[in-house]
N, C-alpha and C positions, 0 to 999 in steps of 0.2 A: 320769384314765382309766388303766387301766390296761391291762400290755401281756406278752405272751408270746413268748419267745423261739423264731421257727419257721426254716428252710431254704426257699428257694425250692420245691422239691414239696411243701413241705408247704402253703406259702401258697399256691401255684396251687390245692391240692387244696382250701381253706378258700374260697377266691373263688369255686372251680364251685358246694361246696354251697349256699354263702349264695344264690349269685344263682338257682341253681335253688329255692332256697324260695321266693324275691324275684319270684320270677318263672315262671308255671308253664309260658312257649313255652321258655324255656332246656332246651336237651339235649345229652350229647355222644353225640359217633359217632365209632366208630373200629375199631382193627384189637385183638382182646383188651384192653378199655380196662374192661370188667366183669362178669370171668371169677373167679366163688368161689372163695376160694385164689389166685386168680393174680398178678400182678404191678403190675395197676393201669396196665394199660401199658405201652410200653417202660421206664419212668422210674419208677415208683411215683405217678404223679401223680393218677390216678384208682382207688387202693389203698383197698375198701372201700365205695366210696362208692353201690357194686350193694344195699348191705345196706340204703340209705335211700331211691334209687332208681330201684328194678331195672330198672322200665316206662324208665326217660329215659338208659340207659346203652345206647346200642346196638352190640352189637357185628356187625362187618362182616367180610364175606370178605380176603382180602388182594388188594384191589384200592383203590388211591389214587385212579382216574378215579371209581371207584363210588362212593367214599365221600363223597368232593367235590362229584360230581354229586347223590347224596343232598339233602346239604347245602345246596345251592345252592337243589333245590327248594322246599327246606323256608324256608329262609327266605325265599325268594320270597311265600310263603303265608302270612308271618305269623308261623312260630315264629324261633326266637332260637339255632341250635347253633353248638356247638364241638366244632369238625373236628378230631381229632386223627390227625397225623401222626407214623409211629415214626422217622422219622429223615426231615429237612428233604430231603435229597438226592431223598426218592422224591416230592418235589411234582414233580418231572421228571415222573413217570406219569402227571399227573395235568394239566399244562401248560396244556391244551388249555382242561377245564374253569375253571382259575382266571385264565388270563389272558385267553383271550376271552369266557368266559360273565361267571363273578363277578366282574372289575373292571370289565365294559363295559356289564352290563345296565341299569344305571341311567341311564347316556346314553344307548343304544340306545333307550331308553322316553321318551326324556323326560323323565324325573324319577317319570314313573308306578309306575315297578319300582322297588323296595329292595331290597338283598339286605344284610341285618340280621346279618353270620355271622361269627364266631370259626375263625381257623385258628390250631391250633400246631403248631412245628415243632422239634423240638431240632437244635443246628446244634454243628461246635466237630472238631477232632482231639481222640480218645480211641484209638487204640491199634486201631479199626477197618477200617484201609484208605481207599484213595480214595472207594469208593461209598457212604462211613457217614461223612464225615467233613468235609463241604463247606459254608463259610460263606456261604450264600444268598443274602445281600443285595443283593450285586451284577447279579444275576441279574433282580431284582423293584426295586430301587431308579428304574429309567427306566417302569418299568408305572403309568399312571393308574389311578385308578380302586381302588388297594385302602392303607387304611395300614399302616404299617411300626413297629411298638415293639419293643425289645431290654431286657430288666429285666437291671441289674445285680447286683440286691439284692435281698432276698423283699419288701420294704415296695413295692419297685415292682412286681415280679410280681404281686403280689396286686391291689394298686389300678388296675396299667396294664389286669390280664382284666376287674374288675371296668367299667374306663371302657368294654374295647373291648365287654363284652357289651352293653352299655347304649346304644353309638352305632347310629348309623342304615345306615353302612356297613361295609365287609367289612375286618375287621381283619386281618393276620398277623401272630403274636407268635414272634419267634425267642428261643430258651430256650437255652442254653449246658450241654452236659452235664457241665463239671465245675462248673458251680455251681449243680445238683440240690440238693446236700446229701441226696440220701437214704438212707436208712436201711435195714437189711435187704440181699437179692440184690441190688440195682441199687447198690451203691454203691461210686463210680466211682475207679480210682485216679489221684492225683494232684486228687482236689477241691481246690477252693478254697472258701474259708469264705465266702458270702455269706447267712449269717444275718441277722436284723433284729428288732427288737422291735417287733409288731406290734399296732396298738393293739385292742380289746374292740372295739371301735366302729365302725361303716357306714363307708368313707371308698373313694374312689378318686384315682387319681394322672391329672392330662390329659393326654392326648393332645397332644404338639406343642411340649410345655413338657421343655427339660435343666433339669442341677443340674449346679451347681458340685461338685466332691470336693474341692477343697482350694484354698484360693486361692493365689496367686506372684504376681509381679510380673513375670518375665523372660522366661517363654516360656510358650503356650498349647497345654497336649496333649488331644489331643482321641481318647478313646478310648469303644468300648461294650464291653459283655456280660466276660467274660474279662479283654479286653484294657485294659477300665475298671483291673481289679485291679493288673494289671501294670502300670500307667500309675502308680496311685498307690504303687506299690511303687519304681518308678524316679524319682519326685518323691523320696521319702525318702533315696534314696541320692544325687541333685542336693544336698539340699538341707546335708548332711554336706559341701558340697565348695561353700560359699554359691552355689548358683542355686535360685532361686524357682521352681518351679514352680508353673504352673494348670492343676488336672486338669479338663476338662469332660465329664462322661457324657450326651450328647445324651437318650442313654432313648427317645425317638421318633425313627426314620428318615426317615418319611412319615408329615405334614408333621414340617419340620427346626427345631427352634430357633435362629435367622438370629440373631435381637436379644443372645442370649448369647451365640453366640458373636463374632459382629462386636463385641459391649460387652468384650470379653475380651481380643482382638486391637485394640483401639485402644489397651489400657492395656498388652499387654505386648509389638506390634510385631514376635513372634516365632511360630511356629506348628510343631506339630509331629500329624499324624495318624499313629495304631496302630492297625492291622486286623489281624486273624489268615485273610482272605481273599490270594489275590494281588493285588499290585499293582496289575494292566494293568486298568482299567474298575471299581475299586473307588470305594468312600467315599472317600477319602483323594482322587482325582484331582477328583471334585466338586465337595468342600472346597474345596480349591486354585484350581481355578477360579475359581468365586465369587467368592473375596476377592483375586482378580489382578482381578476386574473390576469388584468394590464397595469394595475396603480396600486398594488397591494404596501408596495415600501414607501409608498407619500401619504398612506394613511397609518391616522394616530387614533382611529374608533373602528368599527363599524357601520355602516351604512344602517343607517335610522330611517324606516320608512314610514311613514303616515298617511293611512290608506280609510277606507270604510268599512266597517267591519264585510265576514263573508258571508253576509245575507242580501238578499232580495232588500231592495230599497221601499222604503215604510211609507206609507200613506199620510199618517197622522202629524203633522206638521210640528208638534215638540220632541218624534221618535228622529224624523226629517234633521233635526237642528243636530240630535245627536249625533246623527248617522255619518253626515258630510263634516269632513275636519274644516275647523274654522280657524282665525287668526292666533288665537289665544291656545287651543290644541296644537299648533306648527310652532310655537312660541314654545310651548311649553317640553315637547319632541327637540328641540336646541338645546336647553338647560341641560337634560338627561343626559344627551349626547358629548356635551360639553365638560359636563360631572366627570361623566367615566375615563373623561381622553385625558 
């Protein structure tokens, strides 16, 4: 089979079309998402895609409650959309609708309601201040009722939209704006490379299932989206200095892949979580948990978490550099960890 080398926009943008052929309830909606000439979005992700179909690109006011609730109905009834949000921070607007309508409708029913619907959200510090720049997950990780995937690489972006349009419940896909890769006005400084070669052919990525990035023996780092990269950029630097590391990219938040990572943490006894969120009520204290209360006798430390501090995310681009843990800060989070065990 053969395969094409794309960026994460470019693959989300290849998943809308396909499945909108695949399928004719598939629509997105959103705020300038298929506007001629225009940007395809905050992101470039729906660049274009007005010229094959106009009628299923809807564009909305700037209102996040409207466009949600849109949505919600829509899928209530049968069709299949993808909500697009211009920056993760403003599902704030919108609260009301996604955490008490579309994660509860389908128990409130019974099981008689579906709500069938694709949310994206780009999450991550780029240089925009607190209200453009907040790692969501925290936020929506204790909420039933809606799943959670994080692509680190366009091979999952693509397959992870492609599983969520396809499932029966209400997905949300956090997207990383420096590992857009796009192309043109949106292109973000400081990207990181998470290209992929993407195969000619139908395929999706499931729901619920990590991947290993690298295997170790010594310590288990368990990082998403971004902070994947960085995780396996500070393995590299470990591994110059002989320590093994095990990168895990979960890829799905909600549901979590338990059996990888527990199968990971019995063989290397050491554990370290990377968030680019803060600290207090993140991924990283969940983790932790867990395995204090499943995998307590195959650890030889504690769970070393490296997070952002628990502030508002900083504007100033050298407070920026501090704020988000980098290769050398997850690097250096191993050492301590490995000292004490």
């Amino acid at each position: 089979m053969s395969t094409r080398r794309l960026g994460i926009a470019e693959a989300l943008r290849e998943a809308i079309a396909e499945e909108m052929r695949r399928d004719k309830r598939v629509f997105c909606i959103g705020e300038d998402i298929g506007i001629p000439g225009g940007w395809g979005g905050a992101f470039t992700v729906t660049l274009g895609l007005e010229k094959e179909f106009a009628d299923r690109l809807v564009n909305t006011p700037i209102s996040e409650a409207g466009l949600m609730g849109a949505a919600l109905g829509a899928a209530m009834m049968g069709m299949r959309p993808i909500a697009d949000v211009q920056y993760a921070d403003f599902l704030f607007c919108a609260m009301d609708q996604v955490a008490n309508q579309v994660a509860k409708m389908r128990y409130m029913s019974g099981g008689k309601l579906t709500v069938p619907m694709v949310m994206r959200a780009p999450v991550g510090v780029t240089g925009r201040g607190a209200q453009h720049a907040q790692m969501m997950e925290p936020y929506f990780l204790p909420l039933p009722g809606i799943k959670i995937v994080a692509p680190s690489t366009a091979y999952d972006a693509k397959g992870l939209l492609k599983a969520a349009v396809r499932d029966g419940n209400p997905v949300l896909i956090f997207e990383h704006k420096l590992l857009y890769g796009s192309k043109g006005p949106r292109t973000e400084t400081g990207s990181v490379d998470a290209s992929s070669d993407i195969p000619d052919g139908d395929y999706t990525v499931p729901i619920g299932k990590g991947v290993v990035r690298r295997e170790g023996t010594d310590v288990t780092i368990i990082a998403t989206l971004l902070m994947a990269h960085r995780a396996m950029e500070a393995a590299g630097i470990l591994e110059k200095e002989g320590i093994s590391a095990e990168v895990i990219d979960p890829r799905s938040l909600v549901p979590f892949d338990w059996d990888l990572v527990k199968g990971s943490v019995a063989k290397t006894g050491r554990v370290v979580t990377v968030e680019e969120s803060p600290k207090r009520g993140g991924l990283g204290g969940e983790i932790a948990a867990t395995l204090a209360e499943e995998m307590l006798d195959y650890l030889v430390a504690p769970v070393k978490r490296i997070a952002a501090p628990n502030t508002p995310a900083p504007f100033s681009p050298p407070m920026e550099k501090f704020y988000v843990p980098d290769a050398n800060r997850i690097a250096q989070g191993v050492r301590e960890l490995i000292a004490i065990s």
